[in-house]
C-alpha positions in Angstrom: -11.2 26.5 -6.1 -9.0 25.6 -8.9 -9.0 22.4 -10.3 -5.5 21.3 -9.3 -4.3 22.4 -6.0 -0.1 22.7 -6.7 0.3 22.8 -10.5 3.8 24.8 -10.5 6.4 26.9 -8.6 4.9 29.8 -8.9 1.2 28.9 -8.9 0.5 27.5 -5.4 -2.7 28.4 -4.0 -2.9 31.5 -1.6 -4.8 29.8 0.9 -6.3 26.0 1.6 -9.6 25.2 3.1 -10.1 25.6 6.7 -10.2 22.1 8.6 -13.6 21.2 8.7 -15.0 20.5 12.4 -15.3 16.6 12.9 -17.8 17.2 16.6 -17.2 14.4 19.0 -20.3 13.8 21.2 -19.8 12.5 24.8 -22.7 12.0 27.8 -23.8 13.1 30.6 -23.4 10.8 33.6 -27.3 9.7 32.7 -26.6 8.9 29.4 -27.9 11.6 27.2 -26.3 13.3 24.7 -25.1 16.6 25.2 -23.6 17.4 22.0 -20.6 18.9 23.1 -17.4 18.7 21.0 -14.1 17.4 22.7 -10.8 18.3 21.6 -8.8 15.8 19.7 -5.1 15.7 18.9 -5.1 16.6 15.0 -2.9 14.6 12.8 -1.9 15.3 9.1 -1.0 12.6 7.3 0.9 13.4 3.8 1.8 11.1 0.9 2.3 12.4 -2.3 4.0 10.2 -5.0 0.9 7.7 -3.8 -1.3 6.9 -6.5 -4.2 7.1 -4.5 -4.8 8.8 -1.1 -6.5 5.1 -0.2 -3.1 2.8 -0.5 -3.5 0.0 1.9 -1.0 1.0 4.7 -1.8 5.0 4.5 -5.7 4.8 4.6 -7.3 1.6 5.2 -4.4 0.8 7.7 -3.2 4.2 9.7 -5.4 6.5 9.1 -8.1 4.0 10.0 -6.5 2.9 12.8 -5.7 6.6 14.0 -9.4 7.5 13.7 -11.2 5.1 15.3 -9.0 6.0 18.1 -10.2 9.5 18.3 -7.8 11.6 16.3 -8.8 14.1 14.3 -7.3 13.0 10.8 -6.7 14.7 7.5 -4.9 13.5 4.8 -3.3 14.9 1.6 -3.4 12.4 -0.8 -4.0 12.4 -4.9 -7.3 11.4 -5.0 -8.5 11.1 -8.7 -11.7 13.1 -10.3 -11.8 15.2 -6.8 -11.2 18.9 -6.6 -12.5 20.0 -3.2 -11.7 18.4 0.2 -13.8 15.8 1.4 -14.7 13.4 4.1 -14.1 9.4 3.8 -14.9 7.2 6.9 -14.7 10.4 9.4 -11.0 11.1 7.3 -10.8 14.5 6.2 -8.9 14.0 2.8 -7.3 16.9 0.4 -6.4 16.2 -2.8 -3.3 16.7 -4.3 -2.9 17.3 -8.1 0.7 16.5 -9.9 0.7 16.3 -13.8 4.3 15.5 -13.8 6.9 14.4 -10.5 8.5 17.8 -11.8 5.2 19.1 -10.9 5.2 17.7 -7.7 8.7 18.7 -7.0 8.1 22.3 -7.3 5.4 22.2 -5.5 6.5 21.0 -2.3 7.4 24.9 -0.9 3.7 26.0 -1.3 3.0 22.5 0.5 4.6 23.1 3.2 3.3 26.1 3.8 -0.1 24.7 3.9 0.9 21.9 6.2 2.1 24.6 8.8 -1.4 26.3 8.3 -2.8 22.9 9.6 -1.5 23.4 13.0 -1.4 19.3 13.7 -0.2 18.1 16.7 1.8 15.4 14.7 2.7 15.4 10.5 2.7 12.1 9.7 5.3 12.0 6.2 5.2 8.7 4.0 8.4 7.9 1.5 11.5 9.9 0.1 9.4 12.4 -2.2 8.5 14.1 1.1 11.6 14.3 2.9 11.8 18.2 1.7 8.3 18.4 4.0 9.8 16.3 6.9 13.1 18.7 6.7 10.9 22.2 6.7 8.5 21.2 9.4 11.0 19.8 11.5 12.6 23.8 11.0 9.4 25.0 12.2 9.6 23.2 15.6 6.6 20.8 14.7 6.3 16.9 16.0 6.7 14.5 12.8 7.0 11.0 11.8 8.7 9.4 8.5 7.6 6.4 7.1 9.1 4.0 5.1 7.4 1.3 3.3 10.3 -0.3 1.6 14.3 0.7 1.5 14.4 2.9 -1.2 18.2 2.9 -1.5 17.2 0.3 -3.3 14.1 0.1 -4.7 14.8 3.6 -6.5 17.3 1.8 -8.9 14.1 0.2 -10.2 12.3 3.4 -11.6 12.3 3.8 -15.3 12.0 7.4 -14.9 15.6 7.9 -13.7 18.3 7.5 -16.0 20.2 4.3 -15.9 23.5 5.9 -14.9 22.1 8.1 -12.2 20.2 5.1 -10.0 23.0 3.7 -8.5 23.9 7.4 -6.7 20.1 8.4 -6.7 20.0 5.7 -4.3 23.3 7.0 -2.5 21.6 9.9 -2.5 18.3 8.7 -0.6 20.2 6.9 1.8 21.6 9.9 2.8 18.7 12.2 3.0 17.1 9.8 5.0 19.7 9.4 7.4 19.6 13.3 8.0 15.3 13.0 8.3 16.4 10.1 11.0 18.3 11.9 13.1 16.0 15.3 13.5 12.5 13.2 13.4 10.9 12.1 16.5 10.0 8.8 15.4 10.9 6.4 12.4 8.2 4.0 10.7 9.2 1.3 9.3 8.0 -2.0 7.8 11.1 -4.3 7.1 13.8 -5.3 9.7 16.9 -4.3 7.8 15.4 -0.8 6.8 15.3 -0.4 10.8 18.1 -1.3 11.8 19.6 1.3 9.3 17.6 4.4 11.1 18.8 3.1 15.0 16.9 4.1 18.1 14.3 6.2 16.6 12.9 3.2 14.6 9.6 1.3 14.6 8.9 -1.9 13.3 5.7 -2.1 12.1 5.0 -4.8 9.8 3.1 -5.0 6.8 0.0 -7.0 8.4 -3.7 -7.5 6.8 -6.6 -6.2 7.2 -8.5 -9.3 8.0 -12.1 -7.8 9.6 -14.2 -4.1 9.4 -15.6 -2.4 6.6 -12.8 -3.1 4.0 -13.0 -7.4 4.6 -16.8 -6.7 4.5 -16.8 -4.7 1.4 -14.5 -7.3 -0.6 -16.4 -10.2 0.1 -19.7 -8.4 -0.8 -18.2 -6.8 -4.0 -16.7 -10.7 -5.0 -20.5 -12.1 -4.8 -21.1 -9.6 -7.2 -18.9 -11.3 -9.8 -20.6 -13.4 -12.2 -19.1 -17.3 -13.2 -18.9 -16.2 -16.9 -17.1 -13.3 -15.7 -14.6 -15.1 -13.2 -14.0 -18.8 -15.2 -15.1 -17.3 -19.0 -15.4 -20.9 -21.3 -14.2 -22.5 -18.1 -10.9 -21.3 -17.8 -9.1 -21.2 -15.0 -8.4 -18.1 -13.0 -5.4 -16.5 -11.8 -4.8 -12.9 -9.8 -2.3 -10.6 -9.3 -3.1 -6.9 -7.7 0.1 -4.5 -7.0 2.7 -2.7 -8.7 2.7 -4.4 -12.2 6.4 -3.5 -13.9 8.8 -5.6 -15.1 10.4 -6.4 -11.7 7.6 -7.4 -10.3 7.2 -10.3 -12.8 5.0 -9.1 -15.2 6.3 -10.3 -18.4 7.0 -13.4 -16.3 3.4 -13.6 -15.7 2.1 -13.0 -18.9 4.4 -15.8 -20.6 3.5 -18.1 -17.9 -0.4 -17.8 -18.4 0.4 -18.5 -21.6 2.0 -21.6 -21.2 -0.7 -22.7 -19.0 -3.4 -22.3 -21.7 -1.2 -24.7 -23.4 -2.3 -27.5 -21.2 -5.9 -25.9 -20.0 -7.5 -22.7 -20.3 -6.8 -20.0 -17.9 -6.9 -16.0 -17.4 -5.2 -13.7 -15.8 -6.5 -10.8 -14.1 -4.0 -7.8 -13.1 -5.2 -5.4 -10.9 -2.8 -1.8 -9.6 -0.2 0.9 -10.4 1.0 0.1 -13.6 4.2 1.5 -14.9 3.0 2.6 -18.6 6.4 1.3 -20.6 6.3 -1.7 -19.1 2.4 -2.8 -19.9 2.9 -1.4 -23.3 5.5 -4.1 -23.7 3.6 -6.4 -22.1 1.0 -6.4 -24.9 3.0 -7.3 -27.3 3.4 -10.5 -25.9 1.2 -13.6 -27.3 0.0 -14.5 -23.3 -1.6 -10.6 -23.4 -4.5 -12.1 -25.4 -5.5 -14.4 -22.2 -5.0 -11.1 -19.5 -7.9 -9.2 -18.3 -5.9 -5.9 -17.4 -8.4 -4.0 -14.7 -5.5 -1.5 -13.5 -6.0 0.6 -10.7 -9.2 -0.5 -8.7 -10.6 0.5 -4.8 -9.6 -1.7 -2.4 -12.6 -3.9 -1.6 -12.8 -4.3 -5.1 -9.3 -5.5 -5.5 -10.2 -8.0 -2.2 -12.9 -9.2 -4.1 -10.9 -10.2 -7.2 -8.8 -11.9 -5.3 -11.8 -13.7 -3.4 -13.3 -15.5 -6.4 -10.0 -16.4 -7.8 -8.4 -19.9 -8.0 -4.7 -19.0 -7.6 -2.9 -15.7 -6.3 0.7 -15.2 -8.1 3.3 -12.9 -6.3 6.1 -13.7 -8.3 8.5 -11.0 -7.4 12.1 -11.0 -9.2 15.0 -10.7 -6.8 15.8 -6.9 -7.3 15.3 -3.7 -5.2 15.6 -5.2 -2.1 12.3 -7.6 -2.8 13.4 -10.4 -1.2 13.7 -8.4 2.2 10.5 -6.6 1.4 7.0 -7.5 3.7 5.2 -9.5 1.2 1.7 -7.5 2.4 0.1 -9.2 -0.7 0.5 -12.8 0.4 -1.2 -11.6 3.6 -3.8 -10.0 1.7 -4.3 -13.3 -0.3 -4.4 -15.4 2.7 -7.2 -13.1 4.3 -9.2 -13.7 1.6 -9.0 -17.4 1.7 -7.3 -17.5 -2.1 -3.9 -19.9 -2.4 -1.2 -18.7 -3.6 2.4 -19.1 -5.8 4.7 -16.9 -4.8 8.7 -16.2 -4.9 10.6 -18.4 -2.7 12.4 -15.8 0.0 13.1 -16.6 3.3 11.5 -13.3 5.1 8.6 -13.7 2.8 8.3 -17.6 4.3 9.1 -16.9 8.0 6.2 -17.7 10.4 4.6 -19.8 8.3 4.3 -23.5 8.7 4.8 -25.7 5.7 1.8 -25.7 3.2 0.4 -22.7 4.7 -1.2 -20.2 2.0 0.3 -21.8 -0.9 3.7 -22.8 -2.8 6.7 -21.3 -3.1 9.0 -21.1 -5.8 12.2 -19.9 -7.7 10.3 -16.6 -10.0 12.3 -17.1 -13.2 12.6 -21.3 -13.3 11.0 -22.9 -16.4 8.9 -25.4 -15.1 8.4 -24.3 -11.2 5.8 -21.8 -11.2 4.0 -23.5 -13.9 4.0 -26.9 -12.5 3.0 -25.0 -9.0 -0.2 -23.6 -10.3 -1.4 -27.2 -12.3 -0.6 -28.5 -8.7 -3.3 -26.2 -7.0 -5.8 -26.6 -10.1 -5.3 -30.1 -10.1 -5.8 -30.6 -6.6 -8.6 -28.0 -5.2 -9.5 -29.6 -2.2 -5.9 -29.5 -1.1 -5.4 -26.1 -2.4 -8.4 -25.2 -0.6 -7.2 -26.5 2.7 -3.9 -24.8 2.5 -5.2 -21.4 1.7 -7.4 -22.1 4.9 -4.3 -22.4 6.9 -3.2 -19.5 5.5 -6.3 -17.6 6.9 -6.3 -19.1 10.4 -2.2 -18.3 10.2 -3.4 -14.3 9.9 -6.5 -14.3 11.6 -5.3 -15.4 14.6 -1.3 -14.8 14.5 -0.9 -11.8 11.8 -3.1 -9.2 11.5 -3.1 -5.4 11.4 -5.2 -4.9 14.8 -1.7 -6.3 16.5 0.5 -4.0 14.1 -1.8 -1.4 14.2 -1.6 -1.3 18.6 2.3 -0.1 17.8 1.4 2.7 15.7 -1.2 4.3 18.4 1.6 3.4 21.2 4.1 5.8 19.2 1.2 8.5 18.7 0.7 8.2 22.4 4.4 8.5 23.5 4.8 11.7 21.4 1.9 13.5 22.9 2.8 12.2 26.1 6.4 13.8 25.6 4.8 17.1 24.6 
């Protein structure tokens, strides 16, 4: 099989690898085994501009979710240094191959040829570079699903790779599209209030929640114990996390200059872990506070978890643009389940259902002093830091958590087979 499965418009693939069969066992009324496969409602699960087919909310989230339920799930994904399909957790997963979005664009008719080849009882389509996907199934009479993880009408006038001019009516232009994809899909996923109320009726509002128990939780902690004290507090310097999209707007150079300042008064470093934009870092480096960051990019989840876990202080330190502020702050969430306090932007969706000194401090992203004087206040004070980021744990262990968010997700599934 070639290397890369869509490299161009006229190079698709003539055909894709037959599902593999994923047997189901069930037992006779004494108990035994009879090895006899039952039929399961077969999803397929596409996201292509991901950078990996095991993102958070796609894998470790819904696809997770939906196959411990008993759906047969296969999702097409980039998944980096693989060529064939394989199998991950009882997820069938085929890679995806893109050396450019051009790539990726041109590619989307062969796609969708192969997604009709699947035959799945529901196409499950994450994010505007699929809305081509979500139009041509939807032609074919097949059930599907759009998600939306943020409100791109927005957050698309943050992407370098679109000429400055051409965001504001690139986002115009999304807005539109996805208004069309609303009105012909059978159900709407969404994860931030306003974004719902945009898409009406058909919307779902399913929240960014953690992950806060299963393989992944167990994974992450395991991977942190791993982590040695030279390699967590090097010299004794403090340590400070963020994992995410690292750009500008998500306060990297903010970050940088700030751990910079803080070796000014003690020592500290700064790991960054996730999607990168590649202009941005190289910036970045130029800066004097890149000599105290430990840049680890794009790691697996658990591992990311477990970054966070043997850290002192979390920093989500968002700038108000792209619709941030009204974004689910799933990384605060993430922090929390992990036990780790936290300084984050000071938004009022991104505070609301927490109690005062729950998880950490909030602050203004771009003050002076704030951020900086919010992190010596943690260091300074670990017992009390300690005890808030407890709250924080108990606040999404026993109020917030993805096995609530997750129930809404199998209770559209179910509503849309039931209506078949």
């Amino acid at each position: 099989m070639a290397k890369a499965i869509f490299l161009s418009l006229a190079a698709a693939p003539k055909r894709m690898p037959k599902p593999e069969s994923i047997p189901n066992v069930h037992f006779s009324e004494d108990g035994s085994d009879e090895s006899v496969p039952i039929a399961r409602a077969k999803v397929v699960i596409v996201t292509p501009a991901h950078p990996t087919y095991a993102d958070v909310r796609v894998f470790q989230k819904e696809a997770r979710t939906l196959e411990s339920e008993g759906y047969n799930v296969t999702l097409f994904a980039k998944a980096e240094g693989r060529d064939e399909p394989f199998v991950d957790d009882g997820i069938r997963v085929v890679p995806l191959d893109f050396p450019s979005r051009g790539h990726m664009v041109s590619a989307l008719p062969g796609l969708a040829r192969h997604l009709l080849r699947e035959k799945a009882d529901i196409y499950h389509l994450h994010n505007p570079f699929s809305l081509p996907l979500v139009m041509a199934l939807k032609a074919a009479g097949r059930k599907v699903v759009y998600d939306v993880h943020e409100d791109f009408t927005r957050r698309v006038r943050l992407r370098g790779w679109i000429p400055r001019l051409l965001r504001p009516s690139a986002g115009v232009s999304v807005g539109m599209l996805e208004k069309v994809a609303g009105s012909i899909v059978d159900a709407v996923i969404v994860s931030q209030p306003d974004v719902a109320d945009r898409f009406g009726p058909k919307a779902v509002l399913i929240l960014n929640a953690p992950v806060v128990k299963g393989a992944l939780i167990k994974k992450a902690l395991a991977f942190g114990t791993e982590l040695t004290e030279t390699m967590i507090h090097p010299d004794g310097a403090a340590r400070l996390v963020y994992i995410g999209g690292i750009s500008r707007s998500r306060g990297l150079f903010n970050m940088v200059e700030l751990v910079e300042k803080l070796n000014n008064i003690r020592p500290a470093r700064l790991w960054l872990l996730g999607h990168s934009d590649a202009t941005d870092i190289s910036r970045a480096r130029e800066l004097d506070g890149w000599k105290y960051v430990d840049f680890l990019g794009l790691r697996p989840q658990h591992e990311a978890f477990g970054y966070i876990s043997r850290s002192d202080v979390a920093l989500a330190l968002l700038l108000d643009e792209g619709g941030h502020r009204d974004a689910s702050p799933n990384k605060l969430y993430e922090y929390m389940a992990v036990g780790t306090p936290f300084v984050s932007s000071d938004y009022a969706f991104w505070r609301e259902g927490l109690a005062d000194d729950t998880g950490g401090l909030f602050v203004e992203p771009t003050d002076d002093e704030a951020p900086l004087a919010s992190i010596l206040q943690l260091l300074d004070n670990p017992t009390a830091a300690q005890e808030m980021a407890e709250r924080g744990r108990v606040y999404v262990t026993d109020h917030f958590n993805w096995d609530r968010e997750g129930q809404k997700l199998l209770d559209v599934y179910e509503k849309l087979l039931c209506a078949s």
